[in-house]
N, C-alpha and C positions, 0 to 999 in steps of 0.2 A: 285538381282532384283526379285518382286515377280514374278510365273508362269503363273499371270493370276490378270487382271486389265477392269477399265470400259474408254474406250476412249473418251476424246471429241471431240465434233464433231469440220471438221477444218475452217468450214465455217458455220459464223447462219445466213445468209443472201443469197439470190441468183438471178439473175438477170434476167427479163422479156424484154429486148430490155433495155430500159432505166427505166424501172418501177424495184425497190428492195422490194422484198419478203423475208419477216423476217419473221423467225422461231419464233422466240418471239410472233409477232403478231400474228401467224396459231395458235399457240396455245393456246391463249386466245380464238380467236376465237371458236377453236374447243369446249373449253369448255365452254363458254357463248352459243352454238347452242347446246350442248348436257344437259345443265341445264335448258337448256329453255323447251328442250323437256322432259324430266324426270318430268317437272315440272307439266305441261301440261297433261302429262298421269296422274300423280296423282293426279292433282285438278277437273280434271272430272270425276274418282274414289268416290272422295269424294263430286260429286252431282255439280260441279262447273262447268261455262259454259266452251265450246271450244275456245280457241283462247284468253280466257280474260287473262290468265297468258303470253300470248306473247305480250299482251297491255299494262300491268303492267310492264314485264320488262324491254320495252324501256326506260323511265325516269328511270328505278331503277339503268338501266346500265350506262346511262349518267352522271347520279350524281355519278356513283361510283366510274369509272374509273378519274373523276373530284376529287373526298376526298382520290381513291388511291395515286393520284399524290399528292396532298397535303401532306399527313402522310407522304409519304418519304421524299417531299422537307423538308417540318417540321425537323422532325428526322435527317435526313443528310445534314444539312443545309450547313454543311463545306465544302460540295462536290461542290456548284455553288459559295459559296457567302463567302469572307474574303480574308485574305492573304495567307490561305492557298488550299484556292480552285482550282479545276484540271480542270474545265468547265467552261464554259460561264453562267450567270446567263441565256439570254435566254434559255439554252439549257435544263435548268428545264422543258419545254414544250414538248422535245423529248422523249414519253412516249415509243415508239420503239425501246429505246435503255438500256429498264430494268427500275425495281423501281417502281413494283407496288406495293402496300401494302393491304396484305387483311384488315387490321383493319378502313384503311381508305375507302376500297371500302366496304363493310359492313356498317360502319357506314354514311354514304352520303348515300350511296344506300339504307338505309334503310329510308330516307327523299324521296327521289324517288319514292319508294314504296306505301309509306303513306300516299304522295301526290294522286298516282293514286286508289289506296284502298277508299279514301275519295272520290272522284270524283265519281266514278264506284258502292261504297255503300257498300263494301263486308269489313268482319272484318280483318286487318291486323295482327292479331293472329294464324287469319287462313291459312293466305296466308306467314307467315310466318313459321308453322310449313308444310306445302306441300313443302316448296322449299328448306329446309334443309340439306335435303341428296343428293339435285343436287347441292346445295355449295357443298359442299364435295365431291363428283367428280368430278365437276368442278376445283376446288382446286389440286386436285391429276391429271388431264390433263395440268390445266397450269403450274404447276410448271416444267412439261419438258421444257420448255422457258427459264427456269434458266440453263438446263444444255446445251442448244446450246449455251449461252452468258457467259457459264465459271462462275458461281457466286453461290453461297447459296451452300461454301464445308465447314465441317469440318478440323481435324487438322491432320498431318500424321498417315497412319496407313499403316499396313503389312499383313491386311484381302485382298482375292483372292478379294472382291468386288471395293476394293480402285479406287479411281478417278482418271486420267490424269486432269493437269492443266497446262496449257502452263507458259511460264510464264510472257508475256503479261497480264497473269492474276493473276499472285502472286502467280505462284506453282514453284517449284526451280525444277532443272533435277534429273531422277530418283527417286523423292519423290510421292506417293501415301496419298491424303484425302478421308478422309469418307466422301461418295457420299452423303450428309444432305440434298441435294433437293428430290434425292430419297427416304430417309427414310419419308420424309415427303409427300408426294404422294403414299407412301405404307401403310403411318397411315390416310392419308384421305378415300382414295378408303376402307379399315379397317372400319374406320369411317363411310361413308357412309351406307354400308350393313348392320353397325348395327343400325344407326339410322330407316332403313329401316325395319328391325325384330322388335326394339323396340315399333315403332310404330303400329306392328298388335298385340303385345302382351300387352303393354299395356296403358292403356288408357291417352293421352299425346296431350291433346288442351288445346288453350289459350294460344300457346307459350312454353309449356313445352319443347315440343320437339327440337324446334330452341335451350331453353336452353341449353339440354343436348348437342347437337353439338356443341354451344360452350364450355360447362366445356369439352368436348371432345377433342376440338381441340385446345386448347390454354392448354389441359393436356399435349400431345404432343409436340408442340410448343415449351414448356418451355426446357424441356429437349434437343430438338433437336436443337435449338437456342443455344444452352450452349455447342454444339460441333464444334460452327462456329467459323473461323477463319477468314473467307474470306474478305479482305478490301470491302469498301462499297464505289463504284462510283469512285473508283481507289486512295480513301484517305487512309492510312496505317492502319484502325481501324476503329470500330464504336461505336456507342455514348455508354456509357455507365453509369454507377448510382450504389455505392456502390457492384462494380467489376460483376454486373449483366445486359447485354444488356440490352436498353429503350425493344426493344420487349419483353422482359423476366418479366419486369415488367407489359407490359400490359398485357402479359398472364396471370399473378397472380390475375391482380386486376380481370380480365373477369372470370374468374375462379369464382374468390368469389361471383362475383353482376350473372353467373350463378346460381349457389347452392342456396343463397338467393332469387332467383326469383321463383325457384323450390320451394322451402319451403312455402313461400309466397303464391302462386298460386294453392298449392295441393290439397285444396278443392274448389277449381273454376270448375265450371261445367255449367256455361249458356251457352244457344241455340247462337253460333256462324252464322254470316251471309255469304253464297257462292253463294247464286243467289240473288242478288239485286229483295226487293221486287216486283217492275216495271215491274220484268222480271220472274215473277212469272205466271204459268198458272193460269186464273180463276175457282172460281167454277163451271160457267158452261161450260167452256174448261174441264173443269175434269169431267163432269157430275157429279155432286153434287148430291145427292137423298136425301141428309139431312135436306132439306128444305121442309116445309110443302105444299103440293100441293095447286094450287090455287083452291078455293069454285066454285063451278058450279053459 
């Protein structure tokens, strides 16, 4: 038995009188209020009003957590629906009980977004390279949510770091997996920082920099996806395509339509929109002197 292990916790849930408090849910949470903030500091950094990044992303979070649930039901569809399913189809709706998907909360969330960008006036290029690197932390916060619900492990190993998996959750006694929620909240927070240096070093608007975080994180992704064993929604296996998990292939395709976007985009350099014309000082708010004085 190894001399040193990562325990799960015995309980992700805990009770307020009659009200259940999931650990799943604090940790989204955590990281939806800490990316919102991160956000917020940096959009007004870069000349953008107070408070308009926490306006933007309420639709952005509604829509997401709405296309996260999707991409999983999608993808795991065997879990609610067939002869082989272990759930209730309504219980697709039980987002509290695991099964989010960044690819789906990303991509809905970014209809969200765009929605309120258009509304508000401000370019969504913009506002997408400000919120990049609080995905990315936010990312490396929620995924502790998977280690209170037993889920997103790799396959045995004999490293001091190895996981406890009950086996309620598909780990057998005395066997140790590679902690892969972990690694993957150790490459985001990674991720993050650097997105963060990248962007004072070098010159990365118009989206560049959202790219880079994604060939970033579906760089990661890929590899770390490919040490997963762990049944998906209590079915013996997850979907898979030419012995490559569905996620493994979205990582690939995001990967490429990153790098291509980069290439694409590299000499784009127009004046980007962060305070909505309307809400622009006037000239003579600004005391103008440019103007030729009036004739006596």
């Amino acid at each position: 038995m190894p001399l040193a292990s990562i325990p799960s916790p015995a309980h992700g849930v805990w009770y307020l009188g009659f009200i259940p408090i999931r650990a799943y849910a604090l940790c989204f949470i955590v990281a939806i209020g800490f990316a919102v903030w991160l956000s917020d500091r940096r959009w007004r950094d870069r000349g953008g009003e107070k408070g308009a990044i926490g306006d933007i992303a309420v639709p952005g979070v509604i829509f997401g957590l709405v296309g996260a649930r999707l991409y999983h039901v999608i993808t795991d569809w065997q879990t609610y629906f067939g002869p082989r399913a272990v759930k209730e189809p309504y219980q697709a709706l039980f987002i509290w009980e695991g099964g989010l998907s960044i690819w789906g909360a990303v991509a809905l969330g970014a209809v969200g977004v765009w929605l309120a960008c258009r509304r508000r006036g401000l370019s969504l290029s913009a506002v997408a390279d400000t919120v990049a690197p609080a995905l990315a932390f936010g990312q490396a916060i929620a995924r502790w949510g998977n280690w209170f619900n037993q889920e997103l492990y790799g396959g045995p190993t004999t490293l001091p770091w190895g996981l406890e998996i009950d086996q309620a959750h598909g780990g057998a006694p005395g066997v140790l997996y590679h902690p892969t929620f972990l690694y993957e909240s150790l490459w985001d927070a990674a991720l993050g920082f650097a997105l963060i240096l990248a962007g004072r070093r070098f010159t990365l608007h118009h989206g560049r920099l959202f790219a880079v975080y994604v060939a970033g994180y579906t760089f990661g992704r890929f590899w770390i996806e490919g040490l997963r064993i762990d049944p998906v929604g209590g079915v013996d296996h997850a979907a898979t395509f030419l012995e490559l998990r569905i996620n493994q292939w979205t990582s690939l395709v995001l990967f490429a339509g990153a790098l291509v976007y980069l290439w694409v985009t590299r000499g784009k350099d127009a004046e980007q929109v962060v305070v909505p014309a309307a809400h622009k000082p006037s000239d003579e708010e600004n005391g103008d002197r440019s103007r030729s004085p009036d004739l006596p």
